[in-house]
LUMKE-241162 format. One record per residue (C-alpha): y, z, x; residue number from 1. Coordinates in Angstrom, 1 decimal. Layout:
<pts>
<pt Y="Y" Z="Z" X="X" num="NUM"/>
...
</pts>
This chain:
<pts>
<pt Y="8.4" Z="-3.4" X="-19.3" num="1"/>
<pt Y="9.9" Z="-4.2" X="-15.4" num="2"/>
<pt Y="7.7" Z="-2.9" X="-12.6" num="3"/>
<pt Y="9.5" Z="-3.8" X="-9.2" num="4"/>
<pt Y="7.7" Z="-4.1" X="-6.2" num="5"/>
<pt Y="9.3" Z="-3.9" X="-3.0" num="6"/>
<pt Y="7.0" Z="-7.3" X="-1.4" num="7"/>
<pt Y="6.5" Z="-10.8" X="-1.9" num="8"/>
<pt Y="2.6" Z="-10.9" X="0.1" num="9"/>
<pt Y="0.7" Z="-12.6" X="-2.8" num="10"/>
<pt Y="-2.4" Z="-10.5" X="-1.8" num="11"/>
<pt Y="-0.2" Z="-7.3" X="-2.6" num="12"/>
<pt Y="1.7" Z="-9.0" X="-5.4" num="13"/>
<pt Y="-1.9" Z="-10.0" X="-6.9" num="14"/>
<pt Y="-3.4" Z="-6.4" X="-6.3" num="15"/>
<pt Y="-0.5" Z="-4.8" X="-8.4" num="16"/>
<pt Y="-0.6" Z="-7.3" X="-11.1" num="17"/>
<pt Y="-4.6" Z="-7.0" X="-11.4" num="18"/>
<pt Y="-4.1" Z="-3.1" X="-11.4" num="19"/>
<pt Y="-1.4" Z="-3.4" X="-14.0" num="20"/>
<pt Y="-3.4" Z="-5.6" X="-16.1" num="21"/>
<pt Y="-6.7" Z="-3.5" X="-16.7" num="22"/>
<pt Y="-4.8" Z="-0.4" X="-16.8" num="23"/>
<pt Y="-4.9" Z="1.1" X="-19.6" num="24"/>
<pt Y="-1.4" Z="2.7" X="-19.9" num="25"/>
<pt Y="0.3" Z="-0.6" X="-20.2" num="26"/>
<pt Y="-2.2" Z="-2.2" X="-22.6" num="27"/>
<pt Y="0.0" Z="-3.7" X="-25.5" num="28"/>
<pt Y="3.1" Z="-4.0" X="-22.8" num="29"/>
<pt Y="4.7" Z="-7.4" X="-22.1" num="30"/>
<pt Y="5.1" Z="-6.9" X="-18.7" num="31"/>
<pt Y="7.0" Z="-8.6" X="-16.0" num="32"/>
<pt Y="6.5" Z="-8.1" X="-12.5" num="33"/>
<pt Y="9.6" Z="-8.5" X="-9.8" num="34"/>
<pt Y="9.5" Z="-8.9" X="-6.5" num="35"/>
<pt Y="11.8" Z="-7.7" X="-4.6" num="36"/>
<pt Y="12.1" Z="-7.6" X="-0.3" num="37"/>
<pt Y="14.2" Z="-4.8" X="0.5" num="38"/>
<pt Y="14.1" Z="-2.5" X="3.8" num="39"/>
<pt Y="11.7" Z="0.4" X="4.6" num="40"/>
<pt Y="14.8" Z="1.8" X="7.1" num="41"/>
<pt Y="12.2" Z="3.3" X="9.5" num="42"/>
<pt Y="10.2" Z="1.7" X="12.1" num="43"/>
<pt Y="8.1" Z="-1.7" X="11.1" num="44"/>
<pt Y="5.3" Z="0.0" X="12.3" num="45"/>
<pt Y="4.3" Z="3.9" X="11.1" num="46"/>
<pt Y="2.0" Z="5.4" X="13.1" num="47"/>
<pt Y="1.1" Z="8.4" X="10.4" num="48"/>
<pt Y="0.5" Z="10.1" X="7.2" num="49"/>
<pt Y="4.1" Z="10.6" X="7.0" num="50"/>
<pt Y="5.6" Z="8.0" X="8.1" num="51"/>
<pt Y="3.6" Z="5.7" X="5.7" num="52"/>
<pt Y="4.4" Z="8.0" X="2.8" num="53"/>
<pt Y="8.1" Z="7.6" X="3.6" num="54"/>
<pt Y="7.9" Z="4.1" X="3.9" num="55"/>
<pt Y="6.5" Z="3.7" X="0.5" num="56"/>
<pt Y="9.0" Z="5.9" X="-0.7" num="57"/>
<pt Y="12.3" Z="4.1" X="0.9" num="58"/>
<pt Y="11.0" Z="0.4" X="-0.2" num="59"/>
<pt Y="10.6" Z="1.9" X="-3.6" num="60"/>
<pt Y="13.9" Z="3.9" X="-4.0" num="61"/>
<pt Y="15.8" Z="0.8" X="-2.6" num="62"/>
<pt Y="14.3" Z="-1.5" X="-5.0" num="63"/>
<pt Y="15.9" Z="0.7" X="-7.6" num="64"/>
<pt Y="19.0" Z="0.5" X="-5.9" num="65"/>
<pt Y="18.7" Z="-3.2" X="-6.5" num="66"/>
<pt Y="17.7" Z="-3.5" X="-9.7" num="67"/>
<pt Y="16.9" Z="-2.0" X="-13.4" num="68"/>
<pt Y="13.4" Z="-1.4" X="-13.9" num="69"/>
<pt Y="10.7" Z="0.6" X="-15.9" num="70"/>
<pt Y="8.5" Z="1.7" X="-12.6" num="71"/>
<pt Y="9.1" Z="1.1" X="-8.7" num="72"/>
<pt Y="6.5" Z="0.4" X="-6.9" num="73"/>
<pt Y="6.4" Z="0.9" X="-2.5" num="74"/>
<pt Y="3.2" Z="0.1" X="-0.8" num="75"/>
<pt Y="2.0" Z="0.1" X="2.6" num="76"/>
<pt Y="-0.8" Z="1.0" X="4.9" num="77"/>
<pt Y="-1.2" Z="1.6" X="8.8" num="78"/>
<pt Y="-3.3" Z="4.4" X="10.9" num="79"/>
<pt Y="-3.0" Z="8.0" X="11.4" num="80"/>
<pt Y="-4.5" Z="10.2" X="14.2" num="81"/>
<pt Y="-6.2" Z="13.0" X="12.8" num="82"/>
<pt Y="-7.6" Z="15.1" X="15.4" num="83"/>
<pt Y="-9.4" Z="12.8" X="17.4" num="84"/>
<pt Y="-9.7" Z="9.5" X="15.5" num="85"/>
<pt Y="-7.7" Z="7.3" X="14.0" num="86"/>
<pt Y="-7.8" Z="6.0" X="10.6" num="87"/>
<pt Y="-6.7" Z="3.2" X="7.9" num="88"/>
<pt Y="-5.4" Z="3.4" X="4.8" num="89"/>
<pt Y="-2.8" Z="2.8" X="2.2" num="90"/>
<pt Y="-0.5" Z="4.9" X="0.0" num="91"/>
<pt Y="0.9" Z="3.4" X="-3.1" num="92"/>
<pt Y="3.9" Z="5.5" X="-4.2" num="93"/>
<pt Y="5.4" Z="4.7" X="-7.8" num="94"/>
<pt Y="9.0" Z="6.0" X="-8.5" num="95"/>
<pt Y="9.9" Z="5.2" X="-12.8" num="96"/>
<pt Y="13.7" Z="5.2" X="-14.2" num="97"/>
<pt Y="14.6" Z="8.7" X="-13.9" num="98"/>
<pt Y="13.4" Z="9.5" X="-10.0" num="99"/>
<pt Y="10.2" Z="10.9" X="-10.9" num="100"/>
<pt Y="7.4" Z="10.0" X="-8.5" num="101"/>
<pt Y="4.1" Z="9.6" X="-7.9" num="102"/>
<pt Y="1.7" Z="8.6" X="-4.5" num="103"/>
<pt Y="-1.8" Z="8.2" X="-3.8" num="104"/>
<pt Y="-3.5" Z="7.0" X="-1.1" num="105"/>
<pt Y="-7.1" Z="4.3" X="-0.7" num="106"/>
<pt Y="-9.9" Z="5.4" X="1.2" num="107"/>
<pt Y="-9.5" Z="6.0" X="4.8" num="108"/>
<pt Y="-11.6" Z="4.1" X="6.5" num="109"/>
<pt Y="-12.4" Z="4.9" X="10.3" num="110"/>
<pt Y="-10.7" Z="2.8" X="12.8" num="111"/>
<pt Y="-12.6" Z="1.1" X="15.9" num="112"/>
<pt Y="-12.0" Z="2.9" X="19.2" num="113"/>
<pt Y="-11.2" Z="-0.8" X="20.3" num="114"/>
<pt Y="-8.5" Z="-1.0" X="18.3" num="115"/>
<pt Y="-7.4" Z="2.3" X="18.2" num="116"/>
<pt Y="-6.8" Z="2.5" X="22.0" num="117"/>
<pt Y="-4.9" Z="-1.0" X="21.1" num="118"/>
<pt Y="-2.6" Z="0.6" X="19.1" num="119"/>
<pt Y="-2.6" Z="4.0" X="19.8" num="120"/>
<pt Y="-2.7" Z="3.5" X="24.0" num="121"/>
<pt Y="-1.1" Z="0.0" X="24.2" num="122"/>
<pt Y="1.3" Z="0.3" X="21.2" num="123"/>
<pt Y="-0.1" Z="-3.0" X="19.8" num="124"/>
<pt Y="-0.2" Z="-4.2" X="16.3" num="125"/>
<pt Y="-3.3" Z="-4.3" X="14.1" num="126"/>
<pt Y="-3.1" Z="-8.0" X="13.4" num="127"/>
<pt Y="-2.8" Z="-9.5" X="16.9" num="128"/>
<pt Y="-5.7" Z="-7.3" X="18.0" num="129"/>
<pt Y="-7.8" Z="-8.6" X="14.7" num="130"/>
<pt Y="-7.0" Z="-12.1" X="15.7" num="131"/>
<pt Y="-7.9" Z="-11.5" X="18.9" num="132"/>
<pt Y="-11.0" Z="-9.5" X="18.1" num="133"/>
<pt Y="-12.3" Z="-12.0" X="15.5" num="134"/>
<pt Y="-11.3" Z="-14.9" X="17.0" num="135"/>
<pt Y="-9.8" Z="-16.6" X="14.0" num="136"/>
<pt Y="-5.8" Z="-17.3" X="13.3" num="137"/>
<pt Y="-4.1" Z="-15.0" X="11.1" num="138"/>
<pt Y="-7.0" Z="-13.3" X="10.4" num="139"/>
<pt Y="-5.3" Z="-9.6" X="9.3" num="140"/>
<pt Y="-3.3" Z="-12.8" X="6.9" num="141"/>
<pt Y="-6.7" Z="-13.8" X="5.4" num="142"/>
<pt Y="-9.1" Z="-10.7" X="5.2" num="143"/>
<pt Y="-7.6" Z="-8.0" X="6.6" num="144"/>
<pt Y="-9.6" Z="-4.7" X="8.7" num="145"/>
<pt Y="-11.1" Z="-3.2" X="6.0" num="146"/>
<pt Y="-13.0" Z="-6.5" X="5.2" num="147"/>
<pt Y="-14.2" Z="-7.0" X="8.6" num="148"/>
<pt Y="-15.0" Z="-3.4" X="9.6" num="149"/>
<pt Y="-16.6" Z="-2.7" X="6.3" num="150"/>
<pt Y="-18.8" Z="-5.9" X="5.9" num="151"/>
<pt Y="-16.8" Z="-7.4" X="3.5" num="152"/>
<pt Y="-17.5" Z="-3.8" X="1.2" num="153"/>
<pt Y="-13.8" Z="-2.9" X="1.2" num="154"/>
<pt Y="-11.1" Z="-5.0" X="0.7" num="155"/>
<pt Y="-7.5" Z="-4.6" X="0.9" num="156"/>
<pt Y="-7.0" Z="-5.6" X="-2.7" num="157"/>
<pt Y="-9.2" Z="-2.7" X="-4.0" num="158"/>
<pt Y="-7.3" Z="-0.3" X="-1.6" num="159"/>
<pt Y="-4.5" Z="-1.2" X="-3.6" num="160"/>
<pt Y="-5.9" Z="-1.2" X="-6.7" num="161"/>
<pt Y="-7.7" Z="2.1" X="-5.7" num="162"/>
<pt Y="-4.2" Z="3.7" X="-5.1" num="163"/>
<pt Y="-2.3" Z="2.2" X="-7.6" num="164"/>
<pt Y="-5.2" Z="3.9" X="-10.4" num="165"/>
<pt Y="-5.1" Z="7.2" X="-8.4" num="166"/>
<pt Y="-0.8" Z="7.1" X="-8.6" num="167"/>
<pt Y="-0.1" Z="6.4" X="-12.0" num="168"/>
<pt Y="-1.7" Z="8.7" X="-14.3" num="169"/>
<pt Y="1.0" Z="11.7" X="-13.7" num="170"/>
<pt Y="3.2" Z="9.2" X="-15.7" num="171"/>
<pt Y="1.3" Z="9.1" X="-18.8" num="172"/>
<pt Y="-1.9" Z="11.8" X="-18.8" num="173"/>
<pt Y="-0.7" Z="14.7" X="-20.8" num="174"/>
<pt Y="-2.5" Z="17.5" X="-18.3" num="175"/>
<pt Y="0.7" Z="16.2" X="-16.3" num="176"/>
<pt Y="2.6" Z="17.6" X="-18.9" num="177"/>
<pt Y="1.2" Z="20.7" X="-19.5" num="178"/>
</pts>
């Protein structure tokens, strides 16, 4: 079995292929995992629900563009305003061979007001302000917010993991089917 995934960031290469290993739709599967960069054809930087959704989306229906595969898989995560307060998370959304799809989303997790009015007021990225904020080097590259803001409770592995769990059983559990 193929599963294409639109990245080449081992930490979101590694989440995938730890999800895809203990789950148990694919036990018994030799499975390969592709990696694949291809364009989200919106902005670098989506600043909602929808946007992040249809980010997912485009890097995974341009990976199937590319190439013949079993599943697709788009990821990404950014904040959303809702009402008054921002918030992070991630959407997983899984696409198979005959265009049928599937998202989900992590936990949301509460952003800073110090880095909301960064990005929300200033138009910054997340990751200069976390370096900035943390006062280490590439630290979104190393442990990302939800590891600092959570006490090392959340990481962004398990938001992916979390995600990819929550996305793929409409492919396989039969009350999908009904």
């Amino acid at each position: 079995m193929k599963i294409v995934i639109w990245t080449k960031s081992p930490p979101k290469v590694a989440a995938i292929e730890e999800a895809v290993k203990n789950c148990p739709y694919f036990k018994w599967q030799n499975i390969e995992i592709i990696e694949l960069k291809v364009n989200s054809d919106i902005s670098d930087m989506p600043i909602s629900i929808e946007e992040n959704m249809l980010w997912a989306k485009n890097r995974a229906n341009n990976c199937k563009k590319e190439i013949n595969a079993d599943f697709y898989i788009g990821m990404e995560w950014w904040t959303s305003k809702i009402w008054e307060k921002a918030y992070l998370f991630w959407v997983v959304y899984i696409l198979d061979n005959n265009w049928n799809w599937h998202y989900w989303f992590s936990n949301m997790m509460e952003v800073p007001k110090y880095f909301e009015e960064k990005i929300y007021n200033e138009w910054l990225e997340l990751w200069p302000v976390l370096s900035e904020a943390t006062k280490e080097e590439n630290a979104s590259k190393k442990w990302w917010a939800f590891w600092h803001w959570s006490d090392n409770l959340l990481t962004r592995k398990d938001q992916f993991i979390f995600a990819f769990n929550s996305a793929i059983p409409p492919f396989f559990n039969k009350y999908y089917k009904i």
